[in-house]
Short mmCIF file of the C-alpha atoms (twelve columns), coordinates in Angstrom:
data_MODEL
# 
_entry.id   MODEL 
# 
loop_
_atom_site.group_PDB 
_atom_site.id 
_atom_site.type_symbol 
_atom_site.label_atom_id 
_atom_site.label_alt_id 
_atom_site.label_comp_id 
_atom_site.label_asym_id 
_atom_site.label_seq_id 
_atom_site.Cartn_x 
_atom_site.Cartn_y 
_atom_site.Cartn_z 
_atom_site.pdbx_PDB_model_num 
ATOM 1   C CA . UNK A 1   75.858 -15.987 4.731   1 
ATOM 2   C CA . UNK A 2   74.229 -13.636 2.524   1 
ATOM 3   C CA . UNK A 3   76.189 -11.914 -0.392  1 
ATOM 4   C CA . UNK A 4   74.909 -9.339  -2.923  1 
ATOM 5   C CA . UNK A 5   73.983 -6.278  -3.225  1 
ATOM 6   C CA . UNK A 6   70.418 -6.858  -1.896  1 
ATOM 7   C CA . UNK A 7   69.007 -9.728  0.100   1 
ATOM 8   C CA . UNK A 8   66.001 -10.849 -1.766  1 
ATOM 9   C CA . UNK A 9   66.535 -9.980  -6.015  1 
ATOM 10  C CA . UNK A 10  64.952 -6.522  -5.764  1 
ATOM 11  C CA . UNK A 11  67.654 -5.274  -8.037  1 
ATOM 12  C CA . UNK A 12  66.256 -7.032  -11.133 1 
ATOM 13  C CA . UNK A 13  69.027 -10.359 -10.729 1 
ATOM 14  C CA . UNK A 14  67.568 -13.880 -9.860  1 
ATOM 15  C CA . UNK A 15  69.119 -14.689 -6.708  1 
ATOM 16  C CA . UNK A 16  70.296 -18.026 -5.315  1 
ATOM 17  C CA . UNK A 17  70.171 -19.888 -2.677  1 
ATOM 18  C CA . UNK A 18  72.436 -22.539 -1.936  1 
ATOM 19  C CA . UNK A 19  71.884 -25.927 0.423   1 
ATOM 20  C CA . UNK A 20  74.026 -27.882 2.161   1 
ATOM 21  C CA . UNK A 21  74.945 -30.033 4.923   1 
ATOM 22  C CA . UNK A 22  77.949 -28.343 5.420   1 
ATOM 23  C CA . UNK A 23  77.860 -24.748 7.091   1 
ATOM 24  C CA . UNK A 24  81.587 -24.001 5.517   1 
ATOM 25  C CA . UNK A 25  80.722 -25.396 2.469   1 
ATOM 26  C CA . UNK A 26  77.503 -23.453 1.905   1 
ATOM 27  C CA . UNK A 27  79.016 -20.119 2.862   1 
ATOM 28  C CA . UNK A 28  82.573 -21.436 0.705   1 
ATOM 29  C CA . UNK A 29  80.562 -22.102 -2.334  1 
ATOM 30  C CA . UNK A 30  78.726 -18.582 -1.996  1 
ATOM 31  C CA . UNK A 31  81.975 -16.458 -1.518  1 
ATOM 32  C CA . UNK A 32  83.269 -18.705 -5.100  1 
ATOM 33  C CA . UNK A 33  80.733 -18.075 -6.939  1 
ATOM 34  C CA . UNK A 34  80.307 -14.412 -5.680  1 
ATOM 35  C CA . UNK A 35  83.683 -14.106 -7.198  1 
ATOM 36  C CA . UNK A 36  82.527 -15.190 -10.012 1 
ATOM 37  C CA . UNK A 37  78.995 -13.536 -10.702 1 
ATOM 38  C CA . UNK A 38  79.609 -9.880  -8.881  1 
ATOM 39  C CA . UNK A 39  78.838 -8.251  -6.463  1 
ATOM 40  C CA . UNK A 40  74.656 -7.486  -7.834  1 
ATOM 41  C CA . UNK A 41  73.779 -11.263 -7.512  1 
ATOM 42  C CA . UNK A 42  72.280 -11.611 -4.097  1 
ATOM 43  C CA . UNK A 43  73.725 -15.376 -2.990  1 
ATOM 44  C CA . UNK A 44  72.275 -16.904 0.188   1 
ATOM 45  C CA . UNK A 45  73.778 -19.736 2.095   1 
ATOM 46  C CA . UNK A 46  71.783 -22.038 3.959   1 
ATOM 47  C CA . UNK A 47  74.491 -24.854 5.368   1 
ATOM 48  C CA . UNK A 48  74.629 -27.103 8.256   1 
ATOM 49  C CA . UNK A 49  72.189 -28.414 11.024  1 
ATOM 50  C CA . UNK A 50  70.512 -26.275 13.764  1 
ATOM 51  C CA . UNK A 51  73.547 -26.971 16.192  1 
ATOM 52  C CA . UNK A 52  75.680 -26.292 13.766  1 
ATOM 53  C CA . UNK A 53  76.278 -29.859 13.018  1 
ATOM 54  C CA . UNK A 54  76.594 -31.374 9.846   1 
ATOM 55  C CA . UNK A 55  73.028 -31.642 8.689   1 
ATOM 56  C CA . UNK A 56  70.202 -29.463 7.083   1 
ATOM 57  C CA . UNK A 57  67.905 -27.315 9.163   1 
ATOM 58  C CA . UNK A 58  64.556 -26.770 7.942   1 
ATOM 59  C CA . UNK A 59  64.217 -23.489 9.912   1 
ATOM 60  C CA . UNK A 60  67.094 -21.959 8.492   1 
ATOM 61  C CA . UNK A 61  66.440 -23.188 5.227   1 
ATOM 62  C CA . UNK A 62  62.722 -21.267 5.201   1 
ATOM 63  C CA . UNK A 63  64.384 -18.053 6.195   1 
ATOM 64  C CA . UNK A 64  66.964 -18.620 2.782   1 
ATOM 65  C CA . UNK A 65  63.802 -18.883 0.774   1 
ATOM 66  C CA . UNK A 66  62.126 -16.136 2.436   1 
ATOM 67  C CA . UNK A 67  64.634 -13.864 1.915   1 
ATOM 68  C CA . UNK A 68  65.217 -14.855 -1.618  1 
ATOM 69  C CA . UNK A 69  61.874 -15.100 -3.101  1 
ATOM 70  C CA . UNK A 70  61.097 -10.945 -4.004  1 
ATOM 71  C CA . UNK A 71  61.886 -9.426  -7.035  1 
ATOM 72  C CA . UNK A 72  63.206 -11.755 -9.867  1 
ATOM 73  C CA . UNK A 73  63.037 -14.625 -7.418  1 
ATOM 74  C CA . UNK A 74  65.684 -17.465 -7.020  1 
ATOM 75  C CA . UNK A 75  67.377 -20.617 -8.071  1 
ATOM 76  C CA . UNK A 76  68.156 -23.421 -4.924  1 
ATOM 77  C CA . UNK A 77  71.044 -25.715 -5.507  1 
ATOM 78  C CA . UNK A 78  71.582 -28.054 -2.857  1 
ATOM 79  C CA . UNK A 79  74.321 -30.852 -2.121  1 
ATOM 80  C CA . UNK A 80  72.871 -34.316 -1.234  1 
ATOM 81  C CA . UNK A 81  69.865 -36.170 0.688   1 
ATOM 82  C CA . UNK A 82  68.113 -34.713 3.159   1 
ATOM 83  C CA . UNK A 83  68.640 -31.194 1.925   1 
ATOM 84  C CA . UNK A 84  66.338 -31.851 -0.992  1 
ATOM 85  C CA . UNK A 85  63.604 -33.135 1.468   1 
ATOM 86  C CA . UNK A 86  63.746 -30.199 3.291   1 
ATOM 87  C CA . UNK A 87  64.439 -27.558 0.662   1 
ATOM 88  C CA . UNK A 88  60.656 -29.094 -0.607  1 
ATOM 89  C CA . UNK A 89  59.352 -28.939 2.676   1 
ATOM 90  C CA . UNK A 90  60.240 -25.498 3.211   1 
ATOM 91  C CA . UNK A 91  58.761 -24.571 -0.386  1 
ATOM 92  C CA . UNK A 92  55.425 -26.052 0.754   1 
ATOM 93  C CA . UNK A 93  55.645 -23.942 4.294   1 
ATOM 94  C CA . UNK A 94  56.060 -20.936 1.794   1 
ATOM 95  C CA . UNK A 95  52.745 -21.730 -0.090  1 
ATOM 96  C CA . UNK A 96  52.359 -19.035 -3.065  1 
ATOM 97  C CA . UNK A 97  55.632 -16.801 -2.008  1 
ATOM 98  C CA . UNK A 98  57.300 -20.348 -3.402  1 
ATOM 99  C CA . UNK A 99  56.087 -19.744 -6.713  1 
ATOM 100 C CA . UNK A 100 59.071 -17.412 -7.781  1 
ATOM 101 C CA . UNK A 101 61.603 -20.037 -6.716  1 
ATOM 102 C CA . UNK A 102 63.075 -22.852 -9.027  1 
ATOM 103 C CA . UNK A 103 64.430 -26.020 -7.457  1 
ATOM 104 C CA . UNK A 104 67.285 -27.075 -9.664  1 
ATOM 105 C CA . UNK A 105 68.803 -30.856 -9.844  1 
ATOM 106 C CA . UNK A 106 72.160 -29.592 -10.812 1 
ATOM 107 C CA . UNK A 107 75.769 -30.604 -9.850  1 
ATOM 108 C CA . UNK A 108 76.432 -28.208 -6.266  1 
ATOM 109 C CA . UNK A 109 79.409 -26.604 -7.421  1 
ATOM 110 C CA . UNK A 110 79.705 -26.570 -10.657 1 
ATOM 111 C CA . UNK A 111 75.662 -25.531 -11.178 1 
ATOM 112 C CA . UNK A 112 76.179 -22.649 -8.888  1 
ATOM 113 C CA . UNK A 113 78.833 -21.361 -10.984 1 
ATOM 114 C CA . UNK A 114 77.170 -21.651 -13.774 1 
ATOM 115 C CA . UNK A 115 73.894 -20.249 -12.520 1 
ATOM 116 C CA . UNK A 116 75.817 -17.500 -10.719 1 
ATOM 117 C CA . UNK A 117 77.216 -16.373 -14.302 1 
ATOM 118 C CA . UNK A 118 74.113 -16.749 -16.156 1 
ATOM 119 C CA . UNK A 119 72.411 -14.795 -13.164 1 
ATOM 120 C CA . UNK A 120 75.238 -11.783 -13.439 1 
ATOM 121 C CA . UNK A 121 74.141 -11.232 -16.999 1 
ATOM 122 C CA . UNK A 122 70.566 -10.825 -15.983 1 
ATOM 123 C CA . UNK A 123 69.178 -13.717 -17.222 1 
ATOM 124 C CA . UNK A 124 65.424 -14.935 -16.394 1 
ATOM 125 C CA . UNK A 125 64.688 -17.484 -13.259 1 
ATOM 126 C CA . UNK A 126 64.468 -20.273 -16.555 1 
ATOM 127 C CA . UNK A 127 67.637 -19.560 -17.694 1 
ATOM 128 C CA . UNK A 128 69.141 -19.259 -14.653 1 
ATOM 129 C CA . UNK A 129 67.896 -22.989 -13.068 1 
ATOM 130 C CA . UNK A 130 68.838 -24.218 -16.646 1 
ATOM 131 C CA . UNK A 131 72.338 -23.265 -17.077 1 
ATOM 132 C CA . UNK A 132 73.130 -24.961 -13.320 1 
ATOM 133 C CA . UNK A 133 71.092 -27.816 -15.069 1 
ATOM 134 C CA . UNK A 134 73.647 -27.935 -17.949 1 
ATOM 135 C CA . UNK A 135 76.557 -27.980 -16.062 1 
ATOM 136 C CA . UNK A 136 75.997 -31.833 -15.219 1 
ATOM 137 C CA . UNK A 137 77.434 -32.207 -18.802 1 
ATOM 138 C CA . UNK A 138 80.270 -30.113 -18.899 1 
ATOM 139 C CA . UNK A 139 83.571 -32.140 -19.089 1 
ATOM 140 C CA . UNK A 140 86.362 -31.238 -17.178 1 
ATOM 141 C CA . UNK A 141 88.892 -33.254 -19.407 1 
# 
């Protein structure tokens, strides 16, 4: 699922990509925080296995950070294991075009909110990967 008003950042907003095992999660957690961030923050969803299993798949994965990876480049939130193996296996397939994409170890929901927000107000690919970072303090209570 890609949301946005361009695929890959080109309109001056860090995109983001989001990883998880889960295809209705991934795509779920990209309509939320599209909600949340407007409609100029390109969001790409990379969830579920190649059969459409639970699972990651690499292939699918490359293609997020392909797409994402122009312009202001991206943020990657992912949920658990395995995704974070192959998010950084699909970084080093990418080689240089990886450069303008910012793996961040940030809670999957609440991160992406947080980075979605920050992204809407055109904030830098820093400031983007560390507001998803702060969000692993934010209390709910």
């Amino acid at each position: 699922m890609t949301t946005g008003s361009t695929s890959n950042g080109q309109n001056g907003f860090v995109s983001l990509v989001l990883v998880s095992h889960s295809a209705a999660i991934a795509d779920g957690l990209a309509e939320l925080v599209a909600q949340v961030a407007g409609p100029d923050v390109p969001i790409v969803a990379a969830g579920g296995g190649p059969d459409g299993s639970f699972g990651t798949d690499g292939a699918r994965i490359l293609a997020a950070l392909t797409e994402a990876s122009g312009g202001a480049g991206a943020v990657v939130l992912m949920d658990i294991g395995s995704a974070v193996l192959s998010v950084r296996a699909a970084l080093e397939e990418l080689g240089p075009d990886g450069d303008t994409i910012e793996v961040a170890d940030a809670p999957f929901v609440e991160g992406a909110i947080a980075a979605g927000v920050t992204a809407s107000t055109g904030g830098t690919r820093g400031e983007v990967a560390a507001a998803a970072r702060e969000a692993r303090g934010t209390a709910k209570l």
